[in-house]
C-alpha positions in Angstrom: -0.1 -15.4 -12.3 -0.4 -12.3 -9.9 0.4 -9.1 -11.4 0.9 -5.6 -9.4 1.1 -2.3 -10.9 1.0 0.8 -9.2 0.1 4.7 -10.3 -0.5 7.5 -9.0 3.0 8.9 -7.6 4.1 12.6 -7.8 5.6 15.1 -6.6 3.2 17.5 -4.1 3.8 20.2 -1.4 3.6 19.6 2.5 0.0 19.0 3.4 -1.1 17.7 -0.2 -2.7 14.9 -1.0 -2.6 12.2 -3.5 -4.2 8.7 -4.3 -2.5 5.9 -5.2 -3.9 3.3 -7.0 -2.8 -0.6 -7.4 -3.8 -2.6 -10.6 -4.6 -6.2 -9.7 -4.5 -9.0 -12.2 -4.5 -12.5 -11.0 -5.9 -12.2 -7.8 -9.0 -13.9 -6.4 -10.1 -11.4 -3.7 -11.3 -13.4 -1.0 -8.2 -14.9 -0.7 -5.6 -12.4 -0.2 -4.3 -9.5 2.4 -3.1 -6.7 0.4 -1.0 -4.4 1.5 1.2 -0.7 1.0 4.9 -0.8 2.1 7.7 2.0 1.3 10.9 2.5 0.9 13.5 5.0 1.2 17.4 4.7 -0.2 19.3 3.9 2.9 16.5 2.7 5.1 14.3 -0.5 6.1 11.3 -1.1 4.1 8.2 0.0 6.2 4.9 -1.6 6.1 2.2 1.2 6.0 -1.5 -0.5 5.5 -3.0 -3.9 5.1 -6.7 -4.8 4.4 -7.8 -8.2 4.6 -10.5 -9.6 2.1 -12.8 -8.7 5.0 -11.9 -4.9 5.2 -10.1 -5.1 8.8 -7.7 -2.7 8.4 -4.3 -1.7 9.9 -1.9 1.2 9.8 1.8 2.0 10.7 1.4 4.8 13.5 3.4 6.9 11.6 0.3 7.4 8.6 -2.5 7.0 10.8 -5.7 9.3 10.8 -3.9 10.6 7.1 -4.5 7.5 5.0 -6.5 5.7 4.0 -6.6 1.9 2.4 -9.2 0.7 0.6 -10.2 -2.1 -2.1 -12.7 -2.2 -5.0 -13.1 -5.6 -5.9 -15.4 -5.5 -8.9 -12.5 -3.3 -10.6 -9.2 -5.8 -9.1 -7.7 -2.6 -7.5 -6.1 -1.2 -4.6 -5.8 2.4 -3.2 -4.1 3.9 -0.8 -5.5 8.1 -0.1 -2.9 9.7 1.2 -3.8 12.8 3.2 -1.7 15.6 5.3 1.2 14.8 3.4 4.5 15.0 5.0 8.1 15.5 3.8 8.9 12.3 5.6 6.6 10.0 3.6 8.7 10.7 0.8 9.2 6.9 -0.6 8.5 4.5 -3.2 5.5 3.2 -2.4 4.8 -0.6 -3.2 1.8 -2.5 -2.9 1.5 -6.5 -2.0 -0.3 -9.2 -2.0 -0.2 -12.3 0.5 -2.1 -16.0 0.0 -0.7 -17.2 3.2 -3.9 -16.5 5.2 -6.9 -17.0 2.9 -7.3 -13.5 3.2 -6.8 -12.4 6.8 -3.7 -10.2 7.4 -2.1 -12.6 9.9 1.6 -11.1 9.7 1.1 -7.8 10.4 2.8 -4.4 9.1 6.7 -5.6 8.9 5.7 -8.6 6.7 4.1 -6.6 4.0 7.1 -6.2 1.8 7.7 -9.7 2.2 4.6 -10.6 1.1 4.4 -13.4 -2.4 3.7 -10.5 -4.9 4.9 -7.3 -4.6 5.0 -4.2 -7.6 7.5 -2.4 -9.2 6.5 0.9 -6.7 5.6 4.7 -7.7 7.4 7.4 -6.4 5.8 9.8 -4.1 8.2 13.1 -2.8 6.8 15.7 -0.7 8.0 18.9 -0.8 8.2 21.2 2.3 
């Protein structure tokens, strides 16, 4: 069974910086796309970062050249280093796992949150 949990949410000023981190149980890396998708009250769930089991990696043009994903496999976890923060990338941030592809990212960015596991989320807000 495939078990996400996120940390690493808080509250920061404009340009800040923060990491989030995503606790993996369940997952045999080599097999999955994971994934960072947010979400604001009101609006569409974006997709914000995918990296495959191969490390190709992709990013919504909206958080490109400020974050960052990356994987450590020997620890089952997921971050996501979030640089130049913004007021705008205030969200609950999610992270997500897909089986579909054996571990390619085949769906790209908008089919994150849809993904077959997703976490509960951690709350980042940026203050300006």
């Amino acid at each position: 069974q495939v078990h996400l949990v996120e940390s690493g949410g808080g509250s920061v000023q404009s340009g800040g910086s923060l990491r989030l981190s995503c606790a993996a149980s369940g997952v045999t890396y080599g097999s999955y796309c994971m994934g960072w998708f947010r979400q604001v009250p009101g609006k569409e769930r974006e997709g914000v970062a995918t990296i495959s089991t191969y490390g190709t990696t992709t990013y919504a043009d909206s958080v490109k050249g400020r974050f960052t994903i990356s994987q450590d496999n020997a620890k089952n976890t997921l971050y996501l280093q979030m640089n130049g923060l913004k007021p705008e990338d205030t969200a609950m941030y999610s992270c997500a796992a897909d089986r579909r592809s054996a571990g390619y990212c085949a769906y790209g960015l908008s089919s994150v949150p849809y993904f077959n596991y997703v976490g509960q989320g951690t709350q980042v807000t940026v203050s300006s």
